[in-house]
C-alpha positions as CSV (number, residue, x, y, z in Angstrom):
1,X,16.9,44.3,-6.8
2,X,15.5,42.5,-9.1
3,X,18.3,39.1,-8.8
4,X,17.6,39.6,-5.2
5,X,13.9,39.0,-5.5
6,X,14.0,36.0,-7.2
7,X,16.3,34.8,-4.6
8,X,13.8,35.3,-2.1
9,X,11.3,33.2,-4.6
10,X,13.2,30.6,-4.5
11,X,14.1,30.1,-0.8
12,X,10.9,30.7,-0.2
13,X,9.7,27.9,-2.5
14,X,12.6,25.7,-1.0
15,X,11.1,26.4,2.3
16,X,7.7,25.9,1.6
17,X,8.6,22.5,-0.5
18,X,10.3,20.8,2.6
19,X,8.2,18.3,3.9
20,X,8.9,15.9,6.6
21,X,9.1,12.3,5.0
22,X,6.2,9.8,6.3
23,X,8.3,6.9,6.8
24,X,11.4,8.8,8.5
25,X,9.8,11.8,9.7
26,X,12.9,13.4,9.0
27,X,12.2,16.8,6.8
28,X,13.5,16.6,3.4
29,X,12.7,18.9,-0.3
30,X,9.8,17.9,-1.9
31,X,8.3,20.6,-4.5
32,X,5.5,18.7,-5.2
33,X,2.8,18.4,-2.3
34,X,0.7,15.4,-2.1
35,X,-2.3,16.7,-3.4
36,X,-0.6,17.3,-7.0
37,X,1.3,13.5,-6.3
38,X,-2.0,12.3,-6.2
39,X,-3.0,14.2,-9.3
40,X,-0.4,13.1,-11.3
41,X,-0.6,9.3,-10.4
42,X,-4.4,9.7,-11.5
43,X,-3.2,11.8,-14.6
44,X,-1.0,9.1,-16.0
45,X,-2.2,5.9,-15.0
46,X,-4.4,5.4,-18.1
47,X,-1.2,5.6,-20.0
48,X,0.1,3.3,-18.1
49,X,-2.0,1.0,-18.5
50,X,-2.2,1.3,-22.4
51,X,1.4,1.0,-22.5
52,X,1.6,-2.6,-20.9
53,X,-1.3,-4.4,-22.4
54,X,-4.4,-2.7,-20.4
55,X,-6.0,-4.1,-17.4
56,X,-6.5,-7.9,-17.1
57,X,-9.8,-8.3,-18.1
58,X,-11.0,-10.3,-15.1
59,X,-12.9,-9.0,-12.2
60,X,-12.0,-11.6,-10.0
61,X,-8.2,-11.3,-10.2
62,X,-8.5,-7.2,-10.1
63,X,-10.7,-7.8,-7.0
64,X,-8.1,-10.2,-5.9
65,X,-5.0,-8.1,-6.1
66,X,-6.8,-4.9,-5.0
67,X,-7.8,-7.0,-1.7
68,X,-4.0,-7.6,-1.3
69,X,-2.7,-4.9,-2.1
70,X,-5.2,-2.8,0.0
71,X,-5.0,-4.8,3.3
72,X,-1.1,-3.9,2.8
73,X,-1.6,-0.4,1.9
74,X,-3.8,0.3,5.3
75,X,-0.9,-1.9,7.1
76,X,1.8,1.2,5.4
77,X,2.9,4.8,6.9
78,X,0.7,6.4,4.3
79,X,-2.9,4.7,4.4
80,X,-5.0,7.6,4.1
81,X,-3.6,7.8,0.5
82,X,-6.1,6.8,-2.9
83,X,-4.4,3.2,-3.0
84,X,-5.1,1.5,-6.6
85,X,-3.4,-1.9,-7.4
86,X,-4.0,-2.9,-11.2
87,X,-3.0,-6.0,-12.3
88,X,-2.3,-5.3,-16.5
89,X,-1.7,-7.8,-19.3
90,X,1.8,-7.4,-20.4
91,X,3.7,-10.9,-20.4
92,X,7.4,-9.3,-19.0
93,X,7.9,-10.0,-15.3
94,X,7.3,-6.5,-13.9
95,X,5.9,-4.4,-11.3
96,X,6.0,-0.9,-10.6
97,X,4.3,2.4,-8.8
98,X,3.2,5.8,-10.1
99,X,3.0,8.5,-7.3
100,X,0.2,8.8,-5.3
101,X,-0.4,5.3,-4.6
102,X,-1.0,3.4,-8.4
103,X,0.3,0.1,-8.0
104,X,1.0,-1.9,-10.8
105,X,1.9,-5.5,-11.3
106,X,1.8,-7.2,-14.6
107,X,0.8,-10.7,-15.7
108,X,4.2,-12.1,-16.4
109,X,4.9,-11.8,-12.9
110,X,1.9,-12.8,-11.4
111,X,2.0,-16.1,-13.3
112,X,5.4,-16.3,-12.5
113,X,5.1,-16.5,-8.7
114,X,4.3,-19.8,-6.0
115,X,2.2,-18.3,-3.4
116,X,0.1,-15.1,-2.0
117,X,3.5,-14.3,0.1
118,X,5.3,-13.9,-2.6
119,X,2.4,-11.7,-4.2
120,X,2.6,-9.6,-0.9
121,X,6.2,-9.3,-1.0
122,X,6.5,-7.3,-4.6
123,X,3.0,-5.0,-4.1
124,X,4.4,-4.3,-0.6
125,X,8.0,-3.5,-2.3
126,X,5.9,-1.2,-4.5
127,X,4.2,0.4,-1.2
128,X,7.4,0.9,-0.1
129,X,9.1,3.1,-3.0
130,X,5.4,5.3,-2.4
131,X,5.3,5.7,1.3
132,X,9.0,7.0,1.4
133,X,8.1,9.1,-1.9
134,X,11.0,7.5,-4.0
135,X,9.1,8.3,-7.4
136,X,8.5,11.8,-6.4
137,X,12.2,12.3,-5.2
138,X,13.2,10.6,-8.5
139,X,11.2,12.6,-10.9
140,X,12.5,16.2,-9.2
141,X,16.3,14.6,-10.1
142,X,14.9,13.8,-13.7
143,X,13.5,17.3,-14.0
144,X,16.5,19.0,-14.0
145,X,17.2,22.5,-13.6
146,X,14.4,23.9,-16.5
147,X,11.9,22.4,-15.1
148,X,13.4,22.7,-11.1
149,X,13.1,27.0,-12.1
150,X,9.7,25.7,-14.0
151,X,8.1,24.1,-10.5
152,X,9.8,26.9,-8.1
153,X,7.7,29.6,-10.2
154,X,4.7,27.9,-10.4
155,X,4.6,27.5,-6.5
156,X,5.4,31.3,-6.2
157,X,2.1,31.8,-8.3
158,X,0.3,29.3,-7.0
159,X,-0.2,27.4,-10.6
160,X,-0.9,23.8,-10.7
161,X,1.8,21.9,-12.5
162,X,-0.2,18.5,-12.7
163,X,-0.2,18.3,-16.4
164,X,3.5,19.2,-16.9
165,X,4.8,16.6,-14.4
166,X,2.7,13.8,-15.7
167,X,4.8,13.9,-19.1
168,X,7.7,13.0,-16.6
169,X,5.8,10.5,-14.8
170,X,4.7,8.9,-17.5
171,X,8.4,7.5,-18.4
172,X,8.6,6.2,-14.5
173,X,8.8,2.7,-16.8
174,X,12.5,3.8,-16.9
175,X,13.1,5.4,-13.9
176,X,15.9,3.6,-11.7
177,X,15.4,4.3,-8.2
178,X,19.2,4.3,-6.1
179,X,20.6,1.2,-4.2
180,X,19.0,2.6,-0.6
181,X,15.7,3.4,-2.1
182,X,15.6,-0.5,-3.4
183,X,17.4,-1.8,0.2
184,X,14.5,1.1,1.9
185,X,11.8,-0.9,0.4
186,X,12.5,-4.4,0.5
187,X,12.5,-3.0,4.5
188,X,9.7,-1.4,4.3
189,X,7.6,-3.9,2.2
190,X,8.5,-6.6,5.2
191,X,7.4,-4.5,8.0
192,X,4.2,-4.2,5.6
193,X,3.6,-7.9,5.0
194,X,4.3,-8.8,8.8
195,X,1.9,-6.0,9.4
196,X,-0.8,-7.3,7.7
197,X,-0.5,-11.0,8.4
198,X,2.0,-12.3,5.7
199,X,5.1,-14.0,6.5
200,X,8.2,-12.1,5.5
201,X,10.2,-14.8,4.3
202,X,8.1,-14.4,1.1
203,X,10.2,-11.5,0.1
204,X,13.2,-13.5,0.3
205,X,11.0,-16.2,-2.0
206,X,10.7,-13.4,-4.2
207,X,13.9,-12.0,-4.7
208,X,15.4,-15.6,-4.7
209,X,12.9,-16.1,-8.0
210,X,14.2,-12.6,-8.9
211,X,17.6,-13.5,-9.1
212,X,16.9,-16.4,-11.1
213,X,15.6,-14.6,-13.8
214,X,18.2,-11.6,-13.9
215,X,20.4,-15.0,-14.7
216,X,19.0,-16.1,-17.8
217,X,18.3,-12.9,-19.3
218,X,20.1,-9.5,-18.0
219,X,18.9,-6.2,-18.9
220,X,15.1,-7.3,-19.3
221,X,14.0,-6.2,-16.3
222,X,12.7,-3.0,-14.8
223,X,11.9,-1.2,-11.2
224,X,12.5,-3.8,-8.5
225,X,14.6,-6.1,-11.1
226,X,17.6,-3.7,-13.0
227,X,18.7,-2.0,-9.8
228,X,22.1,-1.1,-8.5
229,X,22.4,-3.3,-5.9
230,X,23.2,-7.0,-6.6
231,X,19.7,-9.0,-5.5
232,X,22.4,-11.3,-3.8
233,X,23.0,-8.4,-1.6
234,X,19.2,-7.6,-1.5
235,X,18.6,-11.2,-0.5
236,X,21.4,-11.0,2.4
237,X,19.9,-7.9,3.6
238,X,16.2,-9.0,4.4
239,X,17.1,-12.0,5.4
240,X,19.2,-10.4,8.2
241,X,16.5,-8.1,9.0
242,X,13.5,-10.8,9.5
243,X,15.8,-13.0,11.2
244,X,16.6,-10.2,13.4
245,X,12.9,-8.6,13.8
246,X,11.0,-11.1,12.9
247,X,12.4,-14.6,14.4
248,X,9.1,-15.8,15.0
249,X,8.6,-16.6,11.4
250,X,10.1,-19.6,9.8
251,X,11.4,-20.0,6.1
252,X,9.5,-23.3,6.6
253,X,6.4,-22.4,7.3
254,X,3.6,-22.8,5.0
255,X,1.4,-19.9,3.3
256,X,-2.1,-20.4,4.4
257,X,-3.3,-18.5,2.0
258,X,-1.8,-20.4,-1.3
259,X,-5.0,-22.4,-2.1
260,X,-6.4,-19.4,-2.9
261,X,-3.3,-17.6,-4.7
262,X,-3.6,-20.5,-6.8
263,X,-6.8,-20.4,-7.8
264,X,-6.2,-16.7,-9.2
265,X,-3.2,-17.9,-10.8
266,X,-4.9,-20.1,-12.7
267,X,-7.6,-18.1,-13.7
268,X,-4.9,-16.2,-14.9
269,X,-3.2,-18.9,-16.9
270,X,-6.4,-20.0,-18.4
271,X,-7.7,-17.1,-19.9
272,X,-3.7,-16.5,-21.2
273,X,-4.2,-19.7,-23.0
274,X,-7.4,-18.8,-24.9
């Protein structure tokens, strides 16, 4: 009777975790509802910000890449969520997203890139892996079966799990997402740039710089830049799908917006240098 029980407890946690994803609208198992995603981005973020140097100390550049990153947010399949976008000191090329909407990018990259497009292209990326919930999805496969039992028995008591979880999220800095969550938001950060007024070749631009950089030194990179898929294939595959859905845009085209990219970049630079 009492095997048979907690059978019940867990389908019925199975049934009640099954959500229907926002970007596919297909129903899929997610134990963690979005009100303890958000909670758990908020949770860790601090530490996340500790870990790669704090927050640039600029107003203007956090204002800038908040502006960005929320005009792509609102343009995503998840706007109502708490959107943050952070830009923090650490000089490694890197970007990366917490649950629940934290955006991160760090200086390294920033600095690294030729225009606001390009900018777009990796917070939009970073939009992507939230909207379709990759982090979440990836932290229930890190979890394991402990905590999986852990979760299912805390949503049969109706127990917050918040602080639990955001131990796990808080080594996201090496979480690897699979080759179609990566292909999924290079997809999904397009249609978000198009949305909101960006020309989508700049996430070819920024895989292209990508690439160069996996070149000279392998194994550095995190997120969008160590992932299965070769970023030759990456590159192929949104280049095929703006030519195809986007043929208005050209390659050639220039970003109207890079004056003031530039501006913030050297800000950037500047206070580097000091």
């Amino acid at each position: 009777m009492k095997s048979r029980c907690v059978f019940c407890v867990i389908i019925g946690a199975l049934a009640a975790g099954c959500s229907t994803n926002p970007v596919t609208g297909k129903r899929e198992l997610i134990l963690i509802p979005e009100s303890q995603e958000i909670a758990m981005g908020e949770e860790a973020a601090p530490q996340f910000e500790k870990e790669f140097g704090g927050a640039t100390a600029e107003p203007r550049l956090q204002d800038y890449v908040q502006s960005l990153g929320g005009k792509l947010a609102a343009a995503s399949d998840r706007e109502g969520m708490p959107w943050s976008f952070t830009l923090v000191n650490s000089d490694i090329p890197n970007a990366f997203a917490l649950p629940g909407g934290k955006v991160f990018i760090t200086a390294g990259l920033f600095g690294s890139l030729d225009n606001e497009r390009q900018l777009a292209a990796v917070l939009g990326h970073e939009i992507g892996h939230v909207c379709a919930k990759h982090n979440v999805k990836g932290m229930q496969r890190q979890m394991g079966a402990e905590a999986f039992t852990k979760i299912v028995n805390e949503l049969a008591g109706g127990k917050s799990s918040v602080q639990s979880a955001a131990k796990i999220v808080s080594s996201m800095a090496v979480l690897r997402y699979s080759r179609d969550d990566e292909y999924q938001a290079d997809a999904l950060g397009v249609r978000y740039m198009e949305r909101a007024g960006h020309n989508p070749w700049g996430m070819v631009e920024t895989l292209e710089f990508l690439q160069t950089l996996g070149g000279v030194e392998p194994g550095r990179f995190q997120e969008m830049f160590l992932t299965h898929p070769l970023t030759s294939k990456r590159i192929e595959a949104v280049k095929t799908k703006v030519v195809r859905d986007y043929a208005r845009y050209s390659p050639h085209q220039g970003d109207s917006a890079k004056a003031r990219f530039l501006e913030m970049r050297g800000l950037l630079q500047a206070r580097t240098a000091k």
